[in-house]
C-alpha positions in Angstrom: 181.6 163.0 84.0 182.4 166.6 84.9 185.9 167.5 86.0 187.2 170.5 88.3 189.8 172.4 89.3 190.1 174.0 92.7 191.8 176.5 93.9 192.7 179.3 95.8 193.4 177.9 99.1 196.8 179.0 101.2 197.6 179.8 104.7 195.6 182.3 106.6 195.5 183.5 110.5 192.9 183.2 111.7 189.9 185.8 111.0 191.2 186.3 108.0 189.8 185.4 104.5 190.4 183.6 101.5 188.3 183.0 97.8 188.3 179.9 96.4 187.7 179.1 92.7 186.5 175.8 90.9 186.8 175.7 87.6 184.2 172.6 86.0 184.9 171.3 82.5 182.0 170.9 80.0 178.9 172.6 78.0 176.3 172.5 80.7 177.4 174.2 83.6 174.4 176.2 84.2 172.2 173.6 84.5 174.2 171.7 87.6 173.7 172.1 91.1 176.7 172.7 92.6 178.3 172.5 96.1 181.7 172.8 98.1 183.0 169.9 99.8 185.6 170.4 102.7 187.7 167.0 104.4 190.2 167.3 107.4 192.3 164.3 108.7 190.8 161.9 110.0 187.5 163.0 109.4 184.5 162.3 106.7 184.3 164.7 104.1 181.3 167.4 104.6 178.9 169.6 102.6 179.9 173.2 103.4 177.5 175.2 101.3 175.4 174.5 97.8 174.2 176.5 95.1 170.9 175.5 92.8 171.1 176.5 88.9 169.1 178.9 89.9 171.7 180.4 92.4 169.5 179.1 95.7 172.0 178.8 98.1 172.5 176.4 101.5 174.8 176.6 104.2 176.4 174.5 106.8 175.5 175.6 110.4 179.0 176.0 111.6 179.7 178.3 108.2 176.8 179.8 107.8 177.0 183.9 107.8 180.9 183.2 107.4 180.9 181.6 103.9 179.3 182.8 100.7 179.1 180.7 97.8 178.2 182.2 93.9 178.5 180.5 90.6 179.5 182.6 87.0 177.7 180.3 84.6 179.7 182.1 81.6 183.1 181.5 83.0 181.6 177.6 84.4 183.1 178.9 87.6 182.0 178.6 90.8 183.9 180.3 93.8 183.5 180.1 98.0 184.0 183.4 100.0 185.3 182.8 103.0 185.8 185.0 106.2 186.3 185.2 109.6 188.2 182.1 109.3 188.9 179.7 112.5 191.2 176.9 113.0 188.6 174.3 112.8 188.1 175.3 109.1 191.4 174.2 108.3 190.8 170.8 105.4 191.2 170.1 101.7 188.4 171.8 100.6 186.7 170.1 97.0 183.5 171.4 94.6 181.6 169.0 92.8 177.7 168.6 90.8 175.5 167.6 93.5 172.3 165.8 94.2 170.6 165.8 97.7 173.7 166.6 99.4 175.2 164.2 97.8 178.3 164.6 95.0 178.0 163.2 91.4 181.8 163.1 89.9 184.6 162.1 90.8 186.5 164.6 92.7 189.4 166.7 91.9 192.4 167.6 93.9 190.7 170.5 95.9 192.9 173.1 97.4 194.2 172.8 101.1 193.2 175.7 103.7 195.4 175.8 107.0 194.3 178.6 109.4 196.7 179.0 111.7 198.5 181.9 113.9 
């Protein structure tokens, strides 16, 4: 099992920006697929965007050309870019390993993003 750390998150307005970071634990970092998770109340949690080992990237629709997502294999770090920010973005927002769209590990604490005025 891999673990992470997420954060970065905080209280923006909205078209604004924020970076999150997710720091995974272990040797093989490089090798994983990775992706960014995000949940809001009451709803499932959803794939916002994914990033191959060999930095292929895949986006949500309703993020896409909002959200960048990059990985620094040296640091075993990967980190979501985030602007133009709306309200409906607001959740806990989580990284994981991932398969298929589909997350590996158990999941950390993520980091909460409120957009709000």
């Amino acid at each position: 099992q891999v673990q992470f750390v997420e954060s970065g998150g905080g209280l923006v307005q909205p078209g604004g920006s924020l970076r999150l970071s997710c720091a995974a634990s272990g040797s093989f970092f490089g090798i994983y697929d990775m992706a960014w998770f995000r949940q809001s109340p009451g709803k499932q949690r959803e794939l916002v965007a994914e990033i191959s080992s060999g930095g292929r990237t895949n986006y949500a629709d309703s993020v896409k050309g909002r959200f960048t997502i990059s990985r620094d294999n040296a640091k075993n770090t990967v980190y979501l870019q985030m602007n133009s920010l709306k309200p409906e973005d607001t959740a806990v927002y989580y990284c994981n390993r991932e398969l298929g769209g589909v997350a590996l590990d158990y999941w950390g604490q993520g980091t909460q993003v409120t957009v709000s005025s």
